[in-house]
N, C-alpha and C positions, 0 to 999 in steps of 0.2 A: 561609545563604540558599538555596543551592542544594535543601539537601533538605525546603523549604516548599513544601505541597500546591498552589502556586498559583504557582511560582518559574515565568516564563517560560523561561529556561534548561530546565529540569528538562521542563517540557513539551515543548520540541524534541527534547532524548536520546531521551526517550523515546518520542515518536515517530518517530527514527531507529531505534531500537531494533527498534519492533514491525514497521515496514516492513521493517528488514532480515531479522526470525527469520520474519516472515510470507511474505516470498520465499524464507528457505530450507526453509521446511515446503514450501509449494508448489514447490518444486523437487521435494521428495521423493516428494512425492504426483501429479506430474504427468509422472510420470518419462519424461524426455525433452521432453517440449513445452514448459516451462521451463527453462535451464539459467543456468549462471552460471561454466563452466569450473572446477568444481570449487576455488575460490582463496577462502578468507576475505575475502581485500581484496575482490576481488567484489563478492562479499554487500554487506558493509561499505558500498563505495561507492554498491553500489545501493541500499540500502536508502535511503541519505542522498538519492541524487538524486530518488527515490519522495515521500521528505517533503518535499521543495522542493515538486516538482512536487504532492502531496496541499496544500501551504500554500496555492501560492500562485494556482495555475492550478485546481483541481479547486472552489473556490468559487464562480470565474467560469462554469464549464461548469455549475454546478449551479442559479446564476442563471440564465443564459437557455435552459435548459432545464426550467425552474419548472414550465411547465404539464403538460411529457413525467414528470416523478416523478409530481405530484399525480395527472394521470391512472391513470397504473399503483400507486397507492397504496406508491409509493416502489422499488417495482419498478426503474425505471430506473436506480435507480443502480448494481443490476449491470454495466449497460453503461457508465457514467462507468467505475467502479471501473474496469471492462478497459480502457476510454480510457486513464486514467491511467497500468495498468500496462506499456500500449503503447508512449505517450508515451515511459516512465522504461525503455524498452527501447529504442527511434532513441535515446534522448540517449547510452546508455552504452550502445556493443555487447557489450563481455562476458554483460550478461544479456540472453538472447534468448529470445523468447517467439515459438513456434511458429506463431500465427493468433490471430484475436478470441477463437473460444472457449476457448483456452487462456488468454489474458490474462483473459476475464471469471473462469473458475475460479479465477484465481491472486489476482483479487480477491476474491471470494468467500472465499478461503483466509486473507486479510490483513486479511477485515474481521471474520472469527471469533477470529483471533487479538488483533486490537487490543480485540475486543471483551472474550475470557478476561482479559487482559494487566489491564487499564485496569481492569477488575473483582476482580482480582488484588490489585492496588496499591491501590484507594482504602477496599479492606478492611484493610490493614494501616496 
């Protein structure tokens, strides 16, 4: 069950998954204005508390913010994206993200990787 293209299960790993290796490329790439104390559990836990919060909060922002995407022809959701990675930084201090622009970059970082990832997998 688990390894069916459509297993809800399978879809949360693995967007735990992309959130976490997508904060740890952006840690690398952002060197210093993202960190995470260099700890796997880290990552790990950040990445999970990233897809809580990409679940269940990042729909709601995306709804009453409807008009602010449509007008920037989805543009805004760089700024969601950093919202989020904000957020998923006050909930777990180990990952700490330097300022908005760091967090918008480290979404931008996590929405190319989910996007690689996700294109990755529905090719195999």
């Amino acid at each position: 069950y688990f390894m069916t293209t459509r297993s809800p299960l399978r879809r949360c790993v693995l967007r735990w998954f992309v959130c976490g290796l997508g904060l740890f490329i952006a840690a690398g790439l952002l060197d210093g204005r993202v960190t995470y104390g260099g700890r796997l559990v880290a990552i790990v836990v950040s990445g999970f508390i990233l897809a809580i919060v990409n679940t269940i909060i990042k729909p709601l922002v995306v709804l009453i913010s409807l008009p602010a995407v449509l007008l920037s022809l989805g543009f805004f959701m760089i700024v969601i994206n950093g919202l989020m990675v904000m957020l998923a930084s006050k909930l777990y201090h180990p990952l700490s993200v330097t300022g908005f622009g760091a967090a918008m970059l480290a979404g931008i970082v996590i929405g190319l990787v989910n996007y690689l990832v996700t294109t990755i997998i529905e090719d195999i």
